[in-house]
SERO-34529 format. One line per field, with one value per residue: z, x, y of N, C-alpha, C, CB in turn; residue in one letter. Coordinates in pm, 1 decimal, decimal comma. Atoms other than C-alpha are relative to their C-alpha. Last residue first. Glycine has a CB too. Example, Ala and Ser with C-alpha at 12.3 -4.5 7.8 and 13.67 -1.06 7.14 Angstrom:
2
n.w	-6,0; 0,0;
n.u	-82,0; 89,0;
n.v	-119,0; -119,0;
ca.w	714,0; 780,0;
ca.u	1367,0; 1230,0;
ca.v	-106,0; -450,0;
c.w	73,0; 0,0;
c.u	-77,0; 90,0;
c.v	109,0; 120,0;
cb.w	-141,5; 124,6;
cb.u	41,4; -99,2;
cb.v	46,2; 2,7;
code	S; A;
END
This chain:
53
n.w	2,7; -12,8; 165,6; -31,6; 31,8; 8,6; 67,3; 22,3; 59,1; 34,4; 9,5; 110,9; -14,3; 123,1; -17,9; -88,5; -44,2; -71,0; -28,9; -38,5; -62,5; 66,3; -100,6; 101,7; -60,7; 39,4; 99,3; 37,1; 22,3; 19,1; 1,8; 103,2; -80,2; 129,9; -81,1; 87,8; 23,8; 118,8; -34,9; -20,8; -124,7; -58,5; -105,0; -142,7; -52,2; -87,8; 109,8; 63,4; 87,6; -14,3; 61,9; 159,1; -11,4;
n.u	-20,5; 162,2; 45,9; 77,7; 104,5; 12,0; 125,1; 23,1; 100,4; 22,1; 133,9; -76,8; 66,9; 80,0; 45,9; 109,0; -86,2; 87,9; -80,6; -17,2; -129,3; -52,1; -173,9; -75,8; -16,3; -104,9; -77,9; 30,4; 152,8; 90,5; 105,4; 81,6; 194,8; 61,5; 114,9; 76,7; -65,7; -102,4; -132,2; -90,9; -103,8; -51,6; -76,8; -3,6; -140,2; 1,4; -13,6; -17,0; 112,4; 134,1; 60,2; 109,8; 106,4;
n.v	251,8; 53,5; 52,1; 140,9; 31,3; 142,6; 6,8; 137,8; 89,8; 128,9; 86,5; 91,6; 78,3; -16,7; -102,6; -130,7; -122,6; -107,0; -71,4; -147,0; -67,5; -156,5; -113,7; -145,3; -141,3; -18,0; 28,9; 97,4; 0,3; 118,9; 35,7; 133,7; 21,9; 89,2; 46,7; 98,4; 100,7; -51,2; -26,7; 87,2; -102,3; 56,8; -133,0; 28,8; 0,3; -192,2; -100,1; 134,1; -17,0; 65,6; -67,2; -20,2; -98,2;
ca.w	-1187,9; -1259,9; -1226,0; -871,2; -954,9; -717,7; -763,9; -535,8; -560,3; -289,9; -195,7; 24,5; 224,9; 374,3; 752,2; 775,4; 499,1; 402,2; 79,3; -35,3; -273,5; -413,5; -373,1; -514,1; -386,4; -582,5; -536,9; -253,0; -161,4; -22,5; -38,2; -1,3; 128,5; 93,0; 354,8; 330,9; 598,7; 841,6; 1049,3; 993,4; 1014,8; 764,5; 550,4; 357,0; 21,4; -148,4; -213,6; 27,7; 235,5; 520,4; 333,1; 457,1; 713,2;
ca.u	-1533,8; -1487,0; -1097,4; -1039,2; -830,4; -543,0; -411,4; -115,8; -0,6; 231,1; 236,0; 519,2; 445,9; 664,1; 806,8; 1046,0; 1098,9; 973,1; 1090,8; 874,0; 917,2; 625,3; 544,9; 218,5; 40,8; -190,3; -400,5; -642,3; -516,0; -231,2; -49,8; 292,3; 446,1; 844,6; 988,1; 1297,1; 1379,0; 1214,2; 972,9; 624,0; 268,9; -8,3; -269,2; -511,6; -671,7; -991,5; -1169,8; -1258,7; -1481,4; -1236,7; -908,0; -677,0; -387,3;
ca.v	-1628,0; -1244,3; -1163,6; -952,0; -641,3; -489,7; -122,4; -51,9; 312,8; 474,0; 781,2; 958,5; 1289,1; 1489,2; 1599,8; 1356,9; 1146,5; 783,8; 594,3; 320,2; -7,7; -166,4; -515,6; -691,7; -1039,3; -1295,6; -1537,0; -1390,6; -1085,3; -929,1; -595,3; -552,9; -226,7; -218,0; 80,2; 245,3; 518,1; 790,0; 646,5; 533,2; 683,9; 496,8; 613,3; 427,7; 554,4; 431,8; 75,8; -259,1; 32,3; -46,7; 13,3; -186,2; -212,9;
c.w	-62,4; 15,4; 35,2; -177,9; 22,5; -88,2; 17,0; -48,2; 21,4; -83,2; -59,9; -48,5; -111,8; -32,8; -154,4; -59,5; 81,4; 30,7; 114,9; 30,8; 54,1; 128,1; -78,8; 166,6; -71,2; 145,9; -78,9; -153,7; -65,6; -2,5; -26,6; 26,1; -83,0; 90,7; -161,9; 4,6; -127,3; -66,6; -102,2; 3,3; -20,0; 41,6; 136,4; 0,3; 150,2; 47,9; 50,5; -139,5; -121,6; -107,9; 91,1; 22,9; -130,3;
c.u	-123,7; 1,5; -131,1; -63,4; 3,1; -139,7; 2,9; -110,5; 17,0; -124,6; 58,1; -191,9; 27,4; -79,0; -53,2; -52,9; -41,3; 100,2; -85,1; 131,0; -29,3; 71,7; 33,2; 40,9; 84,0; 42,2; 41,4; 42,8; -6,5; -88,6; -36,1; -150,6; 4,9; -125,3; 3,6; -95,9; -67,5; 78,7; 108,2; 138,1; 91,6; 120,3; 84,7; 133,3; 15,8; 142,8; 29,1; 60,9; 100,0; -108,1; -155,8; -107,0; -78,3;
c.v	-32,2; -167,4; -78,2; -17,0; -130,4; 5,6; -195,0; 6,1; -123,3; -91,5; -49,0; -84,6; -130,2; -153,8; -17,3; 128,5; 73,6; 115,7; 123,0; 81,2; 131,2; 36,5; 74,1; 72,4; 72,6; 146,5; 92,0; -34,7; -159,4; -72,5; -157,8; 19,3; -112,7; -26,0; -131,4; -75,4; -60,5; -131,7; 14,2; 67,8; -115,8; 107,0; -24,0; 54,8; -47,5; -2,0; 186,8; 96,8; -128,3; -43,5; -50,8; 115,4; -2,1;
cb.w	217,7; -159,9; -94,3; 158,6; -110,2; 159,3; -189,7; 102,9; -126,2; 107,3; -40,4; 103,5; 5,2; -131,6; 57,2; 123,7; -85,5; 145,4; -139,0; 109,2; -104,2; -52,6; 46,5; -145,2; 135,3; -186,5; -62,5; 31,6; -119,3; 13,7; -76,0; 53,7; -38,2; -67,0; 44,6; -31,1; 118,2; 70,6; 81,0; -96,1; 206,3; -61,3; 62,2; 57,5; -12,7; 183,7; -87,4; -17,9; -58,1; 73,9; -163,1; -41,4; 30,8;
cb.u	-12,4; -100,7; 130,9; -159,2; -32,7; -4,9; 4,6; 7,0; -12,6; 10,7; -134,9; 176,2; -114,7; 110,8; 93,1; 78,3; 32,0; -75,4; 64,7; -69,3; 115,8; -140,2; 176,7; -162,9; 48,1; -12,1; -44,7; -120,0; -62,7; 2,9; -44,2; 44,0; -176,5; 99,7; -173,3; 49,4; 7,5; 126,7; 35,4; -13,2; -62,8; 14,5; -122,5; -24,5; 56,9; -132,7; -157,0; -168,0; -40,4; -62,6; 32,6; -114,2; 56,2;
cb.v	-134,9; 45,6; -123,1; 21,4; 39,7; -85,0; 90,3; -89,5; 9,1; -38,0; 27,3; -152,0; 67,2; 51,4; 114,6; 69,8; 81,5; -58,9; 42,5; 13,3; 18,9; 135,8; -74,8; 141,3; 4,6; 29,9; -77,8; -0,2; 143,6; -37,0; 81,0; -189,4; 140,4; -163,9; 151,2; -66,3; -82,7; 114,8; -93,1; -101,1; 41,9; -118,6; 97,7; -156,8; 143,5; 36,9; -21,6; -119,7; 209,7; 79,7; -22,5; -164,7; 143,0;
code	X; X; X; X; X; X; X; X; X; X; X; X; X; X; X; X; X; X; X; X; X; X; X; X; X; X; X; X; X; X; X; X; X; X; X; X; X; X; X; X; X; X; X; X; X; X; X; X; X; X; X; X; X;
END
Protein backbone atom coordinates (compact mmCIF):
# COMPACT_ATOMS: atom_id res chain seq x y z
CA UNK A 1 0.00 0.00 0.00
CA UNK A 2 1.34 3.59 -0.61
CA UNK A 3 0.73 6.79 -0.14
CA UNK A 4 -1.01 8.18 -3.26
CA UNK A 5 0.33 11.78 -3.12
CA UNK A 6 4.09 9.86 -3.03
CA UNK A 7 4.21 11.71 0.76
CA UNK A 8 1.94 11.48 4.09
CA UNK A 9 0.47 8.69 6.25
CA UNK A 10 -1.15 5.31 5.07
CA UNK A 11 -3.31 3.26 7.12
CA UNK A 12 -3.85 -0.27 7.08
CA UNK A 13 -6.41 -2.85 9.13
CA UNK A 14 -4.71 -6.11 10.31
CA UNK A 15 -5.17 -8.62 13.01
CA UNK A 16 -3.92 -8.89 16.26
CA UNK A 17 -0.11 -10.11 16.26
CA UNK A 18 3.45 -9.30 14.86
CA UNK A 19 3.66 -7.71 11.74
CA UNK A 20 7.20 -6.56 9.76
CA UNK A 21 6.24 -3.68 7.15
CA UNK A 22 8.89 -3.20 4.42
CA UNK A 23 8.80 -0.55 2.19
CA UNK A 24 10.29 -0.60 -1.31
CA UNK A 25 11.77 1.64 -3.61
CA UNK A 26 14.04 1.80 -6.17
CA UNK A 27 17.59 0.70 -4.66
CA UNK A 28 16.93 0.29 -1.52
CA UNK A 29 14.31 -1.40 0.94
CA UNK A 30 13.62 -0.73 4.93
CA UNK A 31 12.08 -3.21 7.61
CA UNK A 32 10.51 -2.20 10.70
CA UNK A 33 9.01 -4.49 13.06
CA UNK A 34 5.13 -3.96 14.20
CA UNK A 35 3.03 -5.06 17.00
CA UNK A 36 -0.85 -4.93 16.40
CA UNK A 37 -3.50 -4.88 19.34
CA UNK A 38 -7.01 -4.95 19.46
CA UNK A 39 -8.69 -1.99 19.80
CA UNK A 40 -5.31 0.49 19.58
CA UNK A 41 -3.37 2.08 17.41
CA UNK A 42 0.28 1.12 16.29
CA UNK A 43 2.54 3.65 14.16
CA UNK A 44 5.07 2.88 12.33
CA UNK A 45 7.72 5.31 10.81
CA UNK A 46 9.44 4.59 7.47
CA UNK A 47 11.11 7.69 6.04
CA UNK A 48 12.65 6.98 2.49
CA UNK A 49 14.88 9.72 0.58
CA UNK A 50 15.64 9.66 -3.18
CA UNK A 51 19.58 10.95 -3.68
CA UNK A 52 19.60 13.80 -6.48
CA UNK A 53 21.18 12.24 -9.73
Amino acid sequence: MFSPSGWGPVAYFSVPGSWALRALVPGATVDRAGEAQQGSLTEVVIAVWSAAV
